[in-house]
C-alpha positions in Angstrom: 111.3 32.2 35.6 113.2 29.3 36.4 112.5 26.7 38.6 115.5 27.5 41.5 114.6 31.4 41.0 110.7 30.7 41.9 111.3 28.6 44.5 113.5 30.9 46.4 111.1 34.0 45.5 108.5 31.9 47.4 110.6 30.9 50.3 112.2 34.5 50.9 108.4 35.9 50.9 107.0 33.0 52.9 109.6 32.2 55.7 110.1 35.8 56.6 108.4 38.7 58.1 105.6 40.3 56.2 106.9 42.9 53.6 104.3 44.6 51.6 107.5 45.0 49.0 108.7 41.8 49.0 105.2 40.6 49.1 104.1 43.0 46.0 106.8 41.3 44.4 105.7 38.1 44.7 102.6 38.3 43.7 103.2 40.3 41.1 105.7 37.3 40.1 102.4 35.0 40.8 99.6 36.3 38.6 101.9 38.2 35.8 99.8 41.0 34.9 98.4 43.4 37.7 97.3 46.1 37.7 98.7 48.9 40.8 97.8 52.0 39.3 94.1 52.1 41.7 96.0 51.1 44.9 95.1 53.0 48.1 95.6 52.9 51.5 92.2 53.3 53.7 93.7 55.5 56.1 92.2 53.8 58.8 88.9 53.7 57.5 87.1 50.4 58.4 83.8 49.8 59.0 82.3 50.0 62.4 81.8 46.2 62.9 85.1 45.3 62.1 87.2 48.2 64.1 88.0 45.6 67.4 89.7 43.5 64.5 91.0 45.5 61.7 93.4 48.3 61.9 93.8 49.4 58.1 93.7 48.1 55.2 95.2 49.0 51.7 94.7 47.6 48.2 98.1 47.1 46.0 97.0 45.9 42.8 94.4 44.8 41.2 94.5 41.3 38.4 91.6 40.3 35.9 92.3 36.3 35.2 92.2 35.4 31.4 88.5 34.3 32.1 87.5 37.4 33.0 87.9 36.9 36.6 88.5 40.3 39.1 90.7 40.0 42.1 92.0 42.4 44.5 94.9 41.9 46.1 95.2 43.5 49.3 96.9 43.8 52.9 94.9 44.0 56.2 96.5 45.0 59.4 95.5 43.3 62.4 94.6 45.3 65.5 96.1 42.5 67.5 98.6 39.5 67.3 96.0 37.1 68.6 93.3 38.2 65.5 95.6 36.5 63.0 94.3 33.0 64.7 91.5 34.3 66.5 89.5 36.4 64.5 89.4 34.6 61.3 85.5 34.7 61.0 85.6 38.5 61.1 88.7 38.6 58.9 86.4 36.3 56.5 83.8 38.7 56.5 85.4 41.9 56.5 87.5 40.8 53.1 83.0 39.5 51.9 81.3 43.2 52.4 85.1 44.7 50.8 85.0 42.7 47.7 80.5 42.9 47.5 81.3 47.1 47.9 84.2 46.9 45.3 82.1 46.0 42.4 81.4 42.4 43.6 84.7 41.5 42.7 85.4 37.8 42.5 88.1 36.9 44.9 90.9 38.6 46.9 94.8 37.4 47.9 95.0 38.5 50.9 97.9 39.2 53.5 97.0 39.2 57.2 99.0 41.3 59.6 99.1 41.6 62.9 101.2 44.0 64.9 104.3 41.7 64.7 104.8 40.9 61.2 106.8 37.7 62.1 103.6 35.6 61.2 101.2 36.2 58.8 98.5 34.4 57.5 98.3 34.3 53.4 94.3 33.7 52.3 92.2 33.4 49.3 88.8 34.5 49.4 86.2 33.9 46.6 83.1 34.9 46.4 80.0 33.5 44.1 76.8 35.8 43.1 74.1 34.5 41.8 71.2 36.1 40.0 68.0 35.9 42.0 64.4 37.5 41.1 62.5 39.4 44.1 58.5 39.4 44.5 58.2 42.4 42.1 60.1 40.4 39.6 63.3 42.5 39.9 66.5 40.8 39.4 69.0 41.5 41.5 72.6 39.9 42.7 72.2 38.1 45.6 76.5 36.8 46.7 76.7 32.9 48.0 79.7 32.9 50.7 80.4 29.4 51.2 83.3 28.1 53.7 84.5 25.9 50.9 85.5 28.7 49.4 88.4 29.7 51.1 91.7 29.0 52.0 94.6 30.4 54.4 98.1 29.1 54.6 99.9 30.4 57.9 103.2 31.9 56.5 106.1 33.6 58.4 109.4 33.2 60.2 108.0 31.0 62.6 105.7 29.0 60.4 106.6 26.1 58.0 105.1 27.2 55.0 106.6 24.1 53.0 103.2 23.6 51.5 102.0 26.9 50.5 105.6 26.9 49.2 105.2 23.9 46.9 101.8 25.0 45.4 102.5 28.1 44.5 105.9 27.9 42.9 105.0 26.5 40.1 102.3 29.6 39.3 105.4 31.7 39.8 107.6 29.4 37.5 105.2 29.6 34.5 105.8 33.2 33.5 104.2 32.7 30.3 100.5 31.7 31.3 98.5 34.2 33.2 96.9 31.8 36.2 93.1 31.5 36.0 91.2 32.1 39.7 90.4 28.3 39.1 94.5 27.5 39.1 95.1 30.1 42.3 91.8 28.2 44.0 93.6 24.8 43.6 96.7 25.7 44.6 95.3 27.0 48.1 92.8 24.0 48.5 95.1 21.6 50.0 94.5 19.6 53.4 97.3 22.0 54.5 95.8 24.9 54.1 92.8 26.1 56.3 89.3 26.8 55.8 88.4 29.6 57.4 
């Protein structure tokens, strides 16, 4: 894609109200290959410790990185505006027990919307497992979910998303290399964008 073409795709998802189309699009336009044929939509199934935070949730697409890497990429609806600064611990932890249940899935892109889609909040979230052995001597996968691991940029009409707008781009330019989790992970670990 060329370089004027990215960088509008970027800005016109960024700068505006959260559009699962537009935002489908984009990513999509990001990672190259996805997969959408295993979306769904929960239907307002979320687990009980997470119902005062999350409305609904629904996965588009799926995206395995050339190194073998699984992502989801989904969309989480906020029960309230205040959850998309608010609630970000719960947010955090609802997207760990999702990706742990789905087949301890590697990471997740993740849109955050609250009931006005004016602001949104655009995260990574990566997860690490690590083989451990129990007292019987059974191994088992035990998941390391460190806050170094991920990253939000606050996107929308009302945000500058300049940043978020600079590192990604480029992933969108390059149309001909799939991007790596280790590519998406630097391009969300900047000062600008938030640990959460």
């Amino acid at each position: 894609m060329q370089k004027a073409q990215a960088q509008n795709l970027v800005r016109e998802t960024l700068q505006n109200d959260f559009d699962k189309e537009r935002f489908l699009y984009f990513v999509k336009n990001l990672l190259n290959k996805v997969d959408d044929s295993k979306a769904f939509h929960a239907r307002g199934y979320v687990h009980e410790a997470y119902k005062s935070y999350i409305k609904t949730y629904e996965r588009l697409a799926t995206y395995t990185d050339p190194a073998g890497s699984k992502l989801d990429i989904l969309v989480v609806y906020l029960q309230k505006e205040t959850s998309l600064e608010r609630a970000r611990t719960a947010q955090r932890n609802f997207v760990a027990r999702y990706l742990k249940d789905r087949d301890q899935k590697e990471a997740g892109l993740i849109a955050f919307v609250s009931p006005d889609p004016a602001d949104w909040r655009f995260s990574l979230v990566k997860m690490e497992y690590k083989l451990t052995e129990d007292k019987s001597g059974k191994t088992k996968v035990k998941e390391e979910f460190t806050p170094a691991k991920r990253w939000s940029f606050l996107v929308g009409k009302n945000e500058n998303s300049h940043t978020a707008q600079s590192r990604l781009a480029p992933i969108v330019e390059d149309d001909q290399t799939d991007p790596t989790l280790k590519q998406l992970e630097d391009a969300f670990n900047i000062e600008k964008g938030t640990k959460c």
